[in-house]
C-alpha positions in Angstrom: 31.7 21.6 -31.2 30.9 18.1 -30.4 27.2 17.0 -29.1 27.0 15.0 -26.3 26.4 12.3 -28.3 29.4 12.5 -30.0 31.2 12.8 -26.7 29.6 9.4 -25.4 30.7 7.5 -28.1 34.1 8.4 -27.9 34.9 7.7 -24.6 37.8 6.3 -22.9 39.0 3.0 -23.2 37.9 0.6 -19.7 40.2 0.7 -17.1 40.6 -1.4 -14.3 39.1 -0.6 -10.9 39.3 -2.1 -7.1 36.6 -1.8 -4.6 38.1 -2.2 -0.8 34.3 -4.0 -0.6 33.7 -6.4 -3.5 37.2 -6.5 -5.3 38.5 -5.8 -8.8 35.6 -4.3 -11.3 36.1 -2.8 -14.7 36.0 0.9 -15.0 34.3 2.4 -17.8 34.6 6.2 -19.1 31.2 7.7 -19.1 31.5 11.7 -19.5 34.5 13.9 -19.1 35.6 12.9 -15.8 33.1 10.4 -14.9 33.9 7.0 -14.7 31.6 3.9 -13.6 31.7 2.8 -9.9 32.0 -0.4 -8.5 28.8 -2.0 -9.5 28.7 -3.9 -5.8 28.3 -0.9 -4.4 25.5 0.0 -6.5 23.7 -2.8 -5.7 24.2 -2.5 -2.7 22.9 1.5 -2.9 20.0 0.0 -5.0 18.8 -2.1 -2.4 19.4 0.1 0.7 16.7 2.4 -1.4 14.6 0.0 -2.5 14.5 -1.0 1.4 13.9 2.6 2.7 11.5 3.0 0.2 9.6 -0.4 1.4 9.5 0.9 4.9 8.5 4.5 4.2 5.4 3.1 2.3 4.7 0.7 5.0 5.4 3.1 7.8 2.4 5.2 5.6 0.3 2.6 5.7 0.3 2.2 9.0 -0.2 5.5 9.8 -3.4 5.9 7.4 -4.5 2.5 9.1 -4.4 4.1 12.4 -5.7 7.1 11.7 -8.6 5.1 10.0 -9.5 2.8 13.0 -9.0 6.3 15.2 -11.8 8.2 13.2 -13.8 4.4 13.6 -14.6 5.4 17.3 -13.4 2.0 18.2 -12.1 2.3 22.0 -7.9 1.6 22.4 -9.0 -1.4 24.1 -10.6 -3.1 21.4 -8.2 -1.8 18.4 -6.0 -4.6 18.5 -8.9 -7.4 18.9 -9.0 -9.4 15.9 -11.2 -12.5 15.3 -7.9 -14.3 15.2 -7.4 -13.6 19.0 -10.6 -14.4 20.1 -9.9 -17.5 22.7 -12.7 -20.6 22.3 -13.5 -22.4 25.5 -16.8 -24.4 25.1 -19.2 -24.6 22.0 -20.8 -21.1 22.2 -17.5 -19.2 21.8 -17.2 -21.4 18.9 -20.3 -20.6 17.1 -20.4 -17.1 18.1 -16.6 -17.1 16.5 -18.0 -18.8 12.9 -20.8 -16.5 12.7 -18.4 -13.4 13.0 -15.7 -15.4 10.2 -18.6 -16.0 8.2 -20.2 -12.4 8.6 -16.9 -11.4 7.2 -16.2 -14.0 4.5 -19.4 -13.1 3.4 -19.4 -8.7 3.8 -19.6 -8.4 0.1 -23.4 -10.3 0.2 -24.2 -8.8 3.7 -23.5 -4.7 1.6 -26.2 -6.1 -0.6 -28.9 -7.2 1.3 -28.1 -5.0 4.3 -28.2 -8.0 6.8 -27.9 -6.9 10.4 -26.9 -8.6 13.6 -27.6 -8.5 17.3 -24.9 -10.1 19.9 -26.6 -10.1 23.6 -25.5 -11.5 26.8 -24.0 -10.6 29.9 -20.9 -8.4 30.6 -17.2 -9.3 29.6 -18.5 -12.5 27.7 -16.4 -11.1 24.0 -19.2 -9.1 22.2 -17.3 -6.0 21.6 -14.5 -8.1 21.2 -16.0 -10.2 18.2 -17.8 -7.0 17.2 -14.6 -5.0 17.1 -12.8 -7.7 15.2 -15.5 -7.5 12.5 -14.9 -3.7 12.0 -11.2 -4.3 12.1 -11.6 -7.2 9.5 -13.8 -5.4 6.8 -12.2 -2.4 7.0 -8.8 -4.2 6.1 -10.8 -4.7 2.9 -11.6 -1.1 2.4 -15.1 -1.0 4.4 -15.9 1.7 6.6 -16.9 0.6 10.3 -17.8 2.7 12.9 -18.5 1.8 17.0 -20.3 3.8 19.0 -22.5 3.3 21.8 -26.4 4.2 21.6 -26.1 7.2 23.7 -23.4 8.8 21.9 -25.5 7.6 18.7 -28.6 9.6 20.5 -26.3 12.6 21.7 -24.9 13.4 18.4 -28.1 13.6 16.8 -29.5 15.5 20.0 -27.0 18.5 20.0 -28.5 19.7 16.4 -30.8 20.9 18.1 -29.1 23.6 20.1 -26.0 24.3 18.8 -27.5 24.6 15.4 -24.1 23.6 13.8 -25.6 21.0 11.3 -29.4 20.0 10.7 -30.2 17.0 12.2 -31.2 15.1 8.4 -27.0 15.8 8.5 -25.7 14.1 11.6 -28.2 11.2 11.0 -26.7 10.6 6.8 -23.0 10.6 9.0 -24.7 7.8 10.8 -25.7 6.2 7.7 -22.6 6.7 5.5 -20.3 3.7 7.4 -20.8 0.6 5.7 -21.0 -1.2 9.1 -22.2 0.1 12.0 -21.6 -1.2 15.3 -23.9 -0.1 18.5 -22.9 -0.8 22.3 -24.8 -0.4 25.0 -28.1 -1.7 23.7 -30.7 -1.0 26.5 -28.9 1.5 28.3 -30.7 4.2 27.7 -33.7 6.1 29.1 -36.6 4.7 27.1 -37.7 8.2 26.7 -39.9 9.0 23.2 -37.5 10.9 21.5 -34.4 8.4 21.9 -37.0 6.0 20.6 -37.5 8.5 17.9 -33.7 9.5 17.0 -32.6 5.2 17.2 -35.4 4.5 15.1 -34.5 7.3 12.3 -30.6 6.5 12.0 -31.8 1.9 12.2 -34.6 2.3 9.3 -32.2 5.1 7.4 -29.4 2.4 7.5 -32.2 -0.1 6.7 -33.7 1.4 3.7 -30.0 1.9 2.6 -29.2 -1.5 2.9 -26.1 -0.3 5.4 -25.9 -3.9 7.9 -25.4 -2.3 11.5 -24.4 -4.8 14.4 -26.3 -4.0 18.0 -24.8 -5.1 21.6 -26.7 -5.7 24.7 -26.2 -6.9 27.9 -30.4 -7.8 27.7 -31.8 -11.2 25.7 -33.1 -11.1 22.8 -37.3 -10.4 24.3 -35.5 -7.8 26.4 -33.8 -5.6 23.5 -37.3 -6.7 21.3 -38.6 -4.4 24.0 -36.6 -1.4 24.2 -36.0 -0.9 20.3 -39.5 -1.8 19.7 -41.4 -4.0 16.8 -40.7 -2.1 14.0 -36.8 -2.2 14.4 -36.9 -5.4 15.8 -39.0 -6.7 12.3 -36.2 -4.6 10.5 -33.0 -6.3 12.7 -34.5 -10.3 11.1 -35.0 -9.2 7.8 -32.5 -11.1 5.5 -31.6 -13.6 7.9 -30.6 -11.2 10.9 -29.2 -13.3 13.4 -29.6 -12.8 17.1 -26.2 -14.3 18.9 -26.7 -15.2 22.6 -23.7 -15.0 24.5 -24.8 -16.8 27.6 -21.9 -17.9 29.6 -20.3 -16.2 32.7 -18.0 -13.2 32.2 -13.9 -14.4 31.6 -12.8 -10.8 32.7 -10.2 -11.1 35.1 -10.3 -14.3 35.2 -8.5 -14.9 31.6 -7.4 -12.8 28.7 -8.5 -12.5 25.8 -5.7 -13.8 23.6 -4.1 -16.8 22.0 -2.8 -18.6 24.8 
C-alpha cells in the first residue's frame, strides 16, 4: 500500500482554475480529491484572521485595562483624565502639569527612593485630576496605583477590628502593596487619636518600604503639617517631597477640563 508520502509525490498534474474574485489561478493536486484554492482567497482568509485575531487581543486588553483601573479605586470621573488632557491657563497649571510629566518620566527613580508628593489647594482647581493622570500613566507601564480617600484609607483598617475578617497588620500590607498611592481628602477627617494612629502606620509602612504615595488637600501646606503631624510631615520631604500649591480659583463649571 502506498504511504502518504508516496501519494504526495505523485499527484496530479496542475490544472487550471478561475476565481469569480481574483481571476484565473493554477490548480494544483494535493491529496485524493483535494486540490489548491485560489490563493486570493486565501489571502484574503489570512488576513480577515489575522485581523480578528488583532482585535480579540486588543479587545482583551482593554478589558484587563479596565478591570485594572476598576480594582485602582479611581472614581469614573477621573478614569479617563490623562496628563495629556489637563488644560493650562496661567503659569501654575503649567508647573503643576511638569511636576506631574516629570514625576512620571522619572517613576522608575521615584520606586527607588520612595519620593512622595503633596498637591493642596482649593476645590475643582485639577488635583485629582493631575493625581489621577499619574496613576493612569504609571500604571500604563505596569505600576500599580491605587486612589482612595483618607477616610476610606482609615475605615478599612478600622473594620478589623470588629468584623475580625483579617488582622489589621493585613489590611494595612494591602495598603502598602500599590506602588503609588494616591490619598484625597487630606484634612477631612476627625483629628481623633486613632485616625492619627491608623494614617500614621499605613504613611511610615509605605515610607520604610520606599512605596511614594501622593496626598490631596483642600488645606496649605502649615495646614496639612498640622493634621498629619511632624513626623509624617518630616517623612512627606524626605528625598525631595515636593509640596504643589494649587492656588487659583476653582474652573468647575466654569470650563472643562479637556483639550479645547
Amino acid at each position: 500500500m502506498a504511504t502518504l508520502r508516496e501519494l504526495l509525490k505523485t499527484g496530479l498534474p496542475d490544472l487550471p482554475g478561475v476565481c469569480e474574485m481574483h481571476g484565473p489561478y493554477t490548480r494544483r493536486h494535493i491529496c485524493g480529491e483535494v486540490w489548491s484554492q485560489c490563493p486570493g482567497c486565501r489571502e484574503v482568509r489570512r488576513r480577515a484572521d489575522a485581523a480578528a485575531q488583532h482585535a480579540e487581543a486588543a479587545r482583551e486588553r482593554q478589558e484587563r485595562w479596565e478591570r485594572k483601573v476598576g480594582q485602582s479605586g479611581i472614581p469614573l470621573r477621573f478614569q479617563s483624565r490623562s496628563l495629556a488632557s489637563y488644560t493650562v491657563r496661567h503659569k501654575g497649571q503649567a508647573y503643576a502639569l511638569r511636576f506631574a510629566e516629570r514625576y512620571v518620566a522619572e517613576f522608575a527613580q521615584v520606586m527607588r527612593s520612595g519620593r512622595s508628593a503633596l498637591f493642596c489647594g482649593g476645590p475643582g482647581t485639577g488635583k485629582t485630576h493631575l493625581a489621577c493622570g499619574i496613576a493612569l500613566a504609571v500604571m500604563a507601564t505596569g505600576h500599580t496605583a491605587a486612589f482612595m480617600t483618607v477616610m476610606r484609607l482609615i475605615r478599612s483598617v478600622r473594620e478589623t477590628w470588629r468584623r475580625g475578617e483579617r488582622s489589621e497588620s493585613e489590611a494595612i500590607a494591602l495598603l502598602v502593596a500599590p506602588d503609588l498611592l494616591v490619598i484625597d481628602e487630606i484634612g477631612v477627617q476627625h483629628g481623633s487619636e486613632s485616625e492619627q494612629l491608623v494614617l500614621f502606620d499605613v504613611l511610615n509602612e509605605r515610607y520604610e518600604r520606599r512605596r511614594p504615595t501622593l496626598l490631596l488637600s483642600n488645606l496649605d501646606p502649615e495646614q496639612v503639617r498640622g493634621v498629619i503631624g511632624e513626623r509624617l510631615w518630616d517623612r512627606l520631604r524626605e528625598d525631595e517631597g515636593e509640596a504643589v500649591v494649587f492656588n487659583w480659583a476653582s474652573e468647575r463649571g466654569e470650563v472643562s477640563y479637556g483639550i479645547a
